[in-house]
Backbone as XML, in Angstrom:
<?xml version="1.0"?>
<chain id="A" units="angstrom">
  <residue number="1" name="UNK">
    <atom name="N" x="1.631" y="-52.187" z="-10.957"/>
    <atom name="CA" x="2.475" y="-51.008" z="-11.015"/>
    <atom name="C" x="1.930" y="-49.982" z="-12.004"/>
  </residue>
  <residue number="2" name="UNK">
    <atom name="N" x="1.273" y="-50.489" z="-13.287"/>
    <atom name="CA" x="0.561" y="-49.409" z="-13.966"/>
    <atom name="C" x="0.189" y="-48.801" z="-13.584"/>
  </residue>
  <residue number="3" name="UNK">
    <atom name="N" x="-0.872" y="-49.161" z="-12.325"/>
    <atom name="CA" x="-1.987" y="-48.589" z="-11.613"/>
    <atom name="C" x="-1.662" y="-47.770" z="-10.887"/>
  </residue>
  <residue number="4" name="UNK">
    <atom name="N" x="-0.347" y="-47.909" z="-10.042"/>
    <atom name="CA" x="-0.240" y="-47.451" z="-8.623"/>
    <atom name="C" x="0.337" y="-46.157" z="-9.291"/>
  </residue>
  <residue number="5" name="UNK">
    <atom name="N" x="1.238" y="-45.862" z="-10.494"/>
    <atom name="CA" x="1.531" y="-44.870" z="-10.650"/>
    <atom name="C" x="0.589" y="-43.777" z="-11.246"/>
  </residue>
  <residue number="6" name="UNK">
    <atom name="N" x="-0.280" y="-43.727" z="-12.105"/>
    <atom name="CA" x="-1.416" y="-42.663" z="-12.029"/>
    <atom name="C" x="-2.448" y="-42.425" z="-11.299"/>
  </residue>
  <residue number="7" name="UNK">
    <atom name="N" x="-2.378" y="-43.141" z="-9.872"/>
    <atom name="CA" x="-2.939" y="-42.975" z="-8.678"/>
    <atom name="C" x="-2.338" y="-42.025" z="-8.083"/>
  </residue>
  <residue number="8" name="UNK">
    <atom name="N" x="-1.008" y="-41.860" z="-7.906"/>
    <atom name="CA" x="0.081" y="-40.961" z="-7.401"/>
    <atom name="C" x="0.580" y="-39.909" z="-7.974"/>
  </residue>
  <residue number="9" name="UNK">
    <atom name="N" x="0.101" y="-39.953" z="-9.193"/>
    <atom name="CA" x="0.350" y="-38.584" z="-10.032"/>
    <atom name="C" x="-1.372" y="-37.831" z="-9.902"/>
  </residue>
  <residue number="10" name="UNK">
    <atom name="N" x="-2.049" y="-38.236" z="-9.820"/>
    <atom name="CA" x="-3.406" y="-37.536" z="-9.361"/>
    <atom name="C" x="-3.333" y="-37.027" z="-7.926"/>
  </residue>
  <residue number="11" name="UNK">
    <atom name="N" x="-3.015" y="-37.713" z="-7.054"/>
    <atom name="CA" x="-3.244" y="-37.020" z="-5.913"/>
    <atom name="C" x="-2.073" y="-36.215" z="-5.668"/>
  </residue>
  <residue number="12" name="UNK">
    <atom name="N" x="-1.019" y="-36.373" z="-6.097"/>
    <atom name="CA" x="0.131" y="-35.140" z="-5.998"/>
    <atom name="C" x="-0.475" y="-33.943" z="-7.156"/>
  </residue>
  <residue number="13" name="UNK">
    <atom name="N" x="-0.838" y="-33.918" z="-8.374"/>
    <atom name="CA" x="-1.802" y="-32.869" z="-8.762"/>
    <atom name="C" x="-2.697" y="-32.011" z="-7.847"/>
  </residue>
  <residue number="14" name="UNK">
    <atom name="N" x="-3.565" y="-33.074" z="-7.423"/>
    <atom name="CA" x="-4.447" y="-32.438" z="-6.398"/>
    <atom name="C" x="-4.426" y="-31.689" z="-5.431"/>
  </residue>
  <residue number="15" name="UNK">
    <atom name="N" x="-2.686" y="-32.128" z="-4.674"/>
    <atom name="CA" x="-2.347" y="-31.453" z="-3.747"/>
    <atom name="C" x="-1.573" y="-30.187" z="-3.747"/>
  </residue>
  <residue number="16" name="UNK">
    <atom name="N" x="-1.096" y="-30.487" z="-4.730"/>
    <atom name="CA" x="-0.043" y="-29.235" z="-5.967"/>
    <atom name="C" x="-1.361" y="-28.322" z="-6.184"/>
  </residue>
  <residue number="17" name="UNK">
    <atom name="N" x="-2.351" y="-28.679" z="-6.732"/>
    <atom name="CA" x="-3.033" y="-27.762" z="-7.060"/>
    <atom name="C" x="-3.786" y="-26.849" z="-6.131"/>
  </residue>
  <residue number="18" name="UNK">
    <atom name="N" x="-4.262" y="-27.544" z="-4.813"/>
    <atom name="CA" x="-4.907" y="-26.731" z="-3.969"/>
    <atom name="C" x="-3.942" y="-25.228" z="-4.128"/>
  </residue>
  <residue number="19" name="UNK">
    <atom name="N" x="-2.828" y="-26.152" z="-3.576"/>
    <atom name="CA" x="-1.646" y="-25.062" z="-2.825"/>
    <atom name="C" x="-1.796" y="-23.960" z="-3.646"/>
  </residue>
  <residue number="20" name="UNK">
    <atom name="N" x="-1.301" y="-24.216" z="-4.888"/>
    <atom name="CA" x="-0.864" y="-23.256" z="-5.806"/>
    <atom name="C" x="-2.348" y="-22.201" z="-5.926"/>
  </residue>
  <residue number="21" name="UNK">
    <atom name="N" x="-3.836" y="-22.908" z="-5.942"/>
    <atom name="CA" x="-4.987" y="-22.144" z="-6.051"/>
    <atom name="C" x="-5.186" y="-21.358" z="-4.380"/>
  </residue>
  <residue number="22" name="UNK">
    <atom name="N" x="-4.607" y="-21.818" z="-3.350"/>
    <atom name="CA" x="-4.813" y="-21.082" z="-1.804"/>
    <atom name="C" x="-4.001" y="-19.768" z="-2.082"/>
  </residue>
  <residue number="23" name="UNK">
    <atom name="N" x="-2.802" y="-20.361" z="-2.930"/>
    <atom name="CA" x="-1.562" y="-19.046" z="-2.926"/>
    <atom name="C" x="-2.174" y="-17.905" z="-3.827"/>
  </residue>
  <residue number="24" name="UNK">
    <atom name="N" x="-2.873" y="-18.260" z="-5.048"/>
    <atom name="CA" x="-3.279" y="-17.244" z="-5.610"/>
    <atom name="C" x="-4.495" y="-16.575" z="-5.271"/>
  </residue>
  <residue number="25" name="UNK">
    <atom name="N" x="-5.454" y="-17.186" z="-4.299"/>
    <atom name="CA" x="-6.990" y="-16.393" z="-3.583"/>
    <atom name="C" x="-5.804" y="-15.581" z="-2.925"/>
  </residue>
  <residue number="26" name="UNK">
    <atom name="N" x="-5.198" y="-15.883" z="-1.996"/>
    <atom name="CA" x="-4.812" y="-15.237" z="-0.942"/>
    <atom name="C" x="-4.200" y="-13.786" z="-1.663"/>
  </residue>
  <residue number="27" name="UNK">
    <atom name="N" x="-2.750" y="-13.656" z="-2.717"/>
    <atom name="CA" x="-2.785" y="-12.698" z="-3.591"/>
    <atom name="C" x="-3.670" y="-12.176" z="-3.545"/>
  </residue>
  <residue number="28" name="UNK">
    <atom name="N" x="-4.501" y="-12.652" z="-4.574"/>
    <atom name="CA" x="-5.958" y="-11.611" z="-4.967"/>
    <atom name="C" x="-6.401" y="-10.454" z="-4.109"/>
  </residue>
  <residue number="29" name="UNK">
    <atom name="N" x="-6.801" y="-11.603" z="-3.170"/>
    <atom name="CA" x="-7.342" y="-11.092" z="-1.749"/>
    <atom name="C" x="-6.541" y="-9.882" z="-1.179"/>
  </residue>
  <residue number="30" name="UNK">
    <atom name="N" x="-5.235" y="-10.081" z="-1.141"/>
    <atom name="CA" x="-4.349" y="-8.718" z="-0.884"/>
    <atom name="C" x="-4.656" y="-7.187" z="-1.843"/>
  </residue>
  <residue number="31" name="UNK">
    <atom name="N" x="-4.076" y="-7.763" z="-2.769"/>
    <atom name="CA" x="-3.724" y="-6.849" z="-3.782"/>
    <atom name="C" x="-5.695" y="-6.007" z="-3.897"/>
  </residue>
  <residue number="32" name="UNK">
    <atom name="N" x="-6.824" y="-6.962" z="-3.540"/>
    <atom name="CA" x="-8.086" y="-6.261" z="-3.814"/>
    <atom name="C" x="-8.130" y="-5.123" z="-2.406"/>
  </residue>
  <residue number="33" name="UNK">
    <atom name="N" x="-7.487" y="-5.536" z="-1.211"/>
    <atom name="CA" x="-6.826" y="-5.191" z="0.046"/>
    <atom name="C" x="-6.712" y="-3.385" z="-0.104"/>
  </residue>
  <residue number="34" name="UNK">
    <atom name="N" x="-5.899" y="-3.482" z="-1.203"/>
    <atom name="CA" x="-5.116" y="-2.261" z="-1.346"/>
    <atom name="C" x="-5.559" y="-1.412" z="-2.895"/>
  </residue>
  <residue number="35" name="UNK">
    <atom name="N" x="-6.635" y="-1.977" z="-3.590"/>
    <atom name="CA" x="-7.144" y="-1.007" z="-4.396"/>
    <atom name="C" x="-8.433" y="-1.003" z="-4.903"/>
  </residue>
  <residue number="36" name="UNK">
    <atom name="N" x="-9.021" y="-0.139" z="-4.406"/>
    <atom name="CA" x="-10.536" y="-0.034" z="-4.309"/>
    <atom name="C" x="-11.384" y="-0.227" z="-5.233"/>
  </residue>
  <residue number="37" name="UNK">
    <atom name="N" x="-10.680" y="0.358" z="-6.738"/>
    <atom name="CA" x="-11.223" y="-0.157" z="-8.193"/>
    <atom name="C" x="-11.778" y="-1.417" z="-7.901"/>
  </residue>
  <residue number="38" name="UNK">
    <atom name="N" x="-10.913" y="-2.196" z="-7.883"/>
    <atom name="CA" x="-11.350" y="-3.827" z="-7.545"/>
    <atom name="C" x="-11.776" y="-4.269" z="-6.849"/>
  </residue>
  <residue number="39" name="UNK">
    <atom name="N" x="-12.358" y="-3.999" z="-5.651"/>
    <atom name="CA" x="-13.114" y="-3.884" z="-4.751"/>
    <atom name="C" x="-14.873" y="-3.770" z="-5.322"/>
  </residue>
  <residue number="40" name="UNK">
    <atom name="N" x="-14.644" y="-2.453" z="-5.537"/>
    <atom name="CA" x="-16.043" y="-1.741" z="-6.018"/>
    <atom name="C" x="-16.476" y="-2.540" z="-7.601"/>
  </residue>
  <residue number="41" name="UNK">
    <atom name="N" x="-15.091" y="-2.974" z="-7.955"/>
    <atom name="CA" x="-15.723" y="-4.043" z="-9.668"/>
    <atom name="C" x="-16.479" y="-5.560" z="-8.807"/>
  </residue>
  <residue number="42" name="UNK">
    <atom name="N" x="-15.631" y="-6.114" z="-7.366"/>
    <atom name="CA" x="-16.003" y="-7.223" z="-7.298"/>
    <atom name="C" x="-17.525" y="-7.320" z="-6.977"/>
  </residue>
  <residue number="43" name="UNK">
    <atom name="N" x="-17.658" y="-6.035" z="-5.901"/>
    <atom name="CA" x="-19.244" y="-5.517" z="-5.572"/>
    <atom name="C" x="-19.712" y="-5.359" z="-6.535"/>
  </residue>
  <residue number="44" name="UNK">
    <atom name="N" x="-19.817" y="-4.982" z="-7.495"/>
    <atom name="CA" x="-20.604" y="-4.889" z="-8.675"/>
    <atom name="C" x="-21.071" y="-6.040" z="-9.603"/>
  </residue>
  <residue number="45" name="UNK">
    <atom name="N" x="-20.092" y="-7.007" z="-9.131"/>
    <atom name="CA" x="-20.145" y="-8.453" z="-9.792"/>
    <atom name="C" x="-21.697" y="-8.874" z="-9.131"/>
  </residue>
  <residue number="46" name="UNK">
    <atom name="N" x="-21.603" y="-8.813" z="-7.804"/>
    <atom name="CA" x="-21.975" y="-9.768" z="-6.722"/>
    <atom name="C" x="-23.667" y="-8.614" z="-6.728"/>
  </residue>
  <residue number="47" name="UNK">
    <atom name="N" x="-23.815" y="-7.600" z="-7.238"/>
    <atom name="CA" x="-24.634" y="-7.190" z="-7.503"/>
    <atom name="C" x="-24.853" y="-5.749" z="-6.360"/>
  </residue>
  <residue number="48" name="UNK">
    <atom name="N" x="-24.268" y="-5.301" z="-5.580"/>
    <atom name="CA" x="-24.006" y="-4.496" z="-4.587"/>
    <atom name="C" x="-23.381" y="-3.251" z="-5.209"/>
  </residue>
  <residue number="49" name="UNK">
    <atom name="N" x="-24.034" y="-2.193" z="-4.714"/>
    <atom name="CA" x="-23.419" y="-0.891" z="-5.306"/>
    <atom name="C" x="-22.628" y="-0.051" z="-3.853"/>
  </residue>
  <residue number="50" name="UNK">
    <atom name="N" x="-21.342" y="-0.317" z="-4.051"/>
    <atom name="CA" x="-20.805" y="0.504" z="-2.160"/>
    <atom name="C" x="-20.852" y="2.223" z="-2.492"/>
  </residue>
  <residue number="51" name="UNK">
    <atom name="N" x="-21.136" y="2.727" z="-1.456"/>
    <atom name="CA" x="-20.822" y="4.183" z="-1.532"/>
    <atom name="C" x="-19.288" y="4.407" z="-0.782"/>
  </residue>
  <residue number="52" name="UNK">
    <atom name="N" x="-18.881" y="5.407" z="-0.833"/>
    <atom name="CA" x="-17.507" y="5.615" z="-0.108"/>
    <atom name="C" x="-17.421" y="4.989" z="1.548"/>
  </residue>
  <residue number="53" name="UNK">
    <atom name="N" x="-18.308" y="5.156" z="2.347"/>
    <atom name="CA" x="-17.813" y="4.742" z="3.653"/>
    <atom name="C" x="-18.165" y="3.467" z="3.907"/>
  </residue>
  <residue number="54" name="UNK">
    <atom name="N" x="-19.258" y="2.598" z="2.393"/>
    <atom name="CA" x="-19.363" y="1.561" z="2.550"/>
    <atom name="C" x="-18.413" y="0.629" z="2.425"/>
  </residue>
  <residue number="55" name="UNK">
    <atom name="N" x="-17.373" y="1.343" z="1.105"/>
    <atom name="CA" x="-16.072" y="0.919" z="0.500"/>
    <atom name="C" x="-14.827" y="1.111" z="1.844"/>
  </residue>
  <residue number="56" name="UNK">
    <atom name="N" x="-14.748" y="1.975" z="2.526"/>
    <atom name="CA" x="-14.028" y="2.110" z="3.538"/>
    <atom name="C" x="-14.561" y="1.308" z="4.429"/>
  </residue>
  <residue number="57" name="UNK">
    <atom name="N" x="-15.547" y="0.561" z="4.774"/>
    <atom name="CA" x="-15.641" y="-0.241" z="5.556"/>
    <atom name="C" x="-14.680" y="-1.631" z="5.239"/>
  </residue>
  <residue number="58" name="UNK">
    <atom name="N" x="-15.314" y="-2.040" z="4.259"/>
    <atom name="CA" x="-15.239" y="-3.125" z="3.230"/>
    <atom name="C" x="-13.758" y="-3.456" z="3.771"/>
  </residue>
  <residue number="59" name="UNK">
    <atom name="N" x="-13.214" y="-2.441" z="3.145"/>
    <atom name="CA" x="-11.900" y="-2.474" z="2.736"/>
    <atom name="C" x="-11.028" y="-2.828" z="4.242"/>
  </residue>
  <residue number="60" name="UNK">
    <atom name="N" x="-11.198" y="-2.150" z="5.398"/>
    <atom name="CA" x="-10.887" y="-2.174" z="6.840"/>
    <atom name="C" x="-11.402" y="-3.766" z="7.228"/>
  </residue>
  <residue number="61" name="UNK">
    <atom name="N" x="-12.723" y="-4.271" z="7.041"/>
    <atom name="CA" x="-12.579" y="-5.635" z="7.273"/>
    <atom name="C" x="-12.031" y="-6.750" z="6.928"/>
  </residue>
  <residue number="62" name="UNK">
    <atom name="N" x="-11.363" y="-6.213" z="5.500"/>
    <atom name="CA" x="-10.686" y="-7.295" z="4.597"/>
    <atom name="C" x="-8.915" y="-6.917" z="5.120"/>
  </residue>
  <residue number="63" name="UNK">
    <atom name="N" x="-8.767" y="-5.833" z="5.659"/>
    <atom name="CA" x="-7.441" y="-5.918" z="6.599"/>
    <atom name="C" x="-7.223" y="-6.488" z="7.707"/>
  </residue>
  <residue number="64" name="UNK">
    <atom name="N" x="-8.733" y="-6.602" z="8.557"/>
    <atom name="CA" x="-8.444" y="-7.138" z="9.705"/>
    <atom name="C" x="-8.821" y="-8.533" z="9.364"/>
  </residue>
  <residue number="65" name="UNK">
    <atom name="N" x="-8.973" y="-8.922" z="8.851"/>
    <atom name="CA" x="-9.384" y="-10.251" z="8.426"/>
    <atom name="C" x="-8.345" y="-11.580" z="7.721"/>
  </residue>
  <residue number="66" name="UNK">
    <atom name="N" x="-7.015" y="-11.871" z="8.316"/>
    <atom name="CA" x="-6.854" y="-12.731" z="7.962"/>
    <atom name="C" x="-6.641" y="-13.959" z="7.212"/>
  </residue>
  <residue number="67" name="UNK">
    <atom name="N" x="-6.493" y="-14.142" z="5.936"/>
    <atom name="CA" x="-6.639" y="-16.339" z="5.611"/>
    <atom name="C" x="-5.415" y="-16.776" z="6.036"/>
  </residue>
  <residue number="68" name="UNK">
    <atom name="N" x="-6.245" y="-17.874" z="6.743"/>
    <atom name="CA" x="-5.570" y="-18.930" z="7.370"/>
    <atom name="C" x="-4.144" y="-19.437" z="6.106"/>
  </residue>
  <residue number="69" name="UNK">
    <atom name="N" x="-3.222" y="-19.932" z="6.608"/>
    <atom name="CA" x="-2.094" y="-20.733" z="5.589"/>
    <atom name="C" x="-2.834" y="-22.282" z="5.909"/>
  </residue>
  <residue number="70" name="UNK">
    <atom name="N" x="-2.728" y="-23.172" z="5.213"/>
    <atom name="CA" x="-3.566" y="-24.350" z="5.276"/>
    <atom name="C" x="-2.336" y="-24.851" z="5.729"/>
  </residue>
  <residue number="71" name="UNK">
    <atom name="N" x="-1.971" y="-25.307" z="7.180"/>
    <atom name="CA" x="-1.183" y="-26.264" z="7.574"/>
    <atom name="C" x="-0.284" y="-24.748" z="8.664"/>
  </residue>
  <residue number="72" name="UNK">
    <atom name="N" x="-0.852" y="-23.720" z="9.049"/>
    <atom name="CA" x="0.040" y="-23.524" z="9.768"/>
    <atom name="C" x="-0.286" y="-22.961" z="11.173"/>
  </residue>
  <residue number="73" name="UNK">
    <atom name="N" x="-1.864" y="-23.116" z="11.210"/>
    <atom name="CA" x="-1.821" y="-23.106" z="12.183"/>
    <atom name="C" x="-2.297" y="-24.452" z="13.420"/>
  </residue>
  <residue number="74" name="UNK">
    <atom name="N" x="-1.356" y="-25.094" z="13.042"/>
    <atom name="CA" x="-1.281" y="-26.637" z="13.780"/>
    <atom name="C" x="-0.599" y="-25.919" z="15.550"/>
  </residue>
  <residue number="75" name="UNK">
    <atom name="N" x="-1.409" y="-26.795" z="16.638"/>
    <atom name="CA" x="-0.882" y="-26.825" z="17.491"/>
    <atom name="C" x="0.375" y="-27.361" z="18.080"/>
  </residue>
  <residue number="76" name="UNK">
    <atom name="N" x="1.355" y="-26.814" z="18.480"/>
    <atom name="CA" x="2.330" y="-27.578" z="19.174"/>
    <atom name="C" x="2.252" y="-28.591" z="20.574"/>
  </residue>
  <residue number="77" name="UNK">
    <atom name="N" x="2.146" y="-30.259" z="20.303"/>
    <atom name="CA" x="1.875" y="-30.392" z="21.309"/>
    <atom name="C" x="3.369" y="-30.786" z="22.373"/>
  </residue>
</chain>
């Protein structure tokens, strides 16, 4: 019984934690969605300099673009 219980507190961490780290990319991901500062800082990280219609691109693919919810798009059978 020692055992079995910090076996079960690790993998409920683990699973707690994805979630909570999917919920906050996904944020990010929005909120960078809708303001270009942050956009053009993340390009700058990554070593890329955008010009305006490169940034208007950018920005239009990261609208049409989707993340998945992890578990929701299961088929109904």
């Amino acid at each position: 019984m020692s055992v079995v219980i910090p076996i079960i507190t690790l993998i409920v961490g683990l699973v707690g934690g994805f979630f909570i780290g999917a919920f906050y990319l996904r944020k990010q991901l929005e909120k960078m969605q809708n303001d270009p500062q942050m956009l053009q800082k993340m390009a700058k990280q990554m070593g890329y300099n955008l010009n305006s219609k490169q940034m208007q691109r950018a920005q239009q693919m990261m609208k049409n673009q989707k993340m998945p919810v992890p578990g929701q798009n299961r088929k109904k059978k």
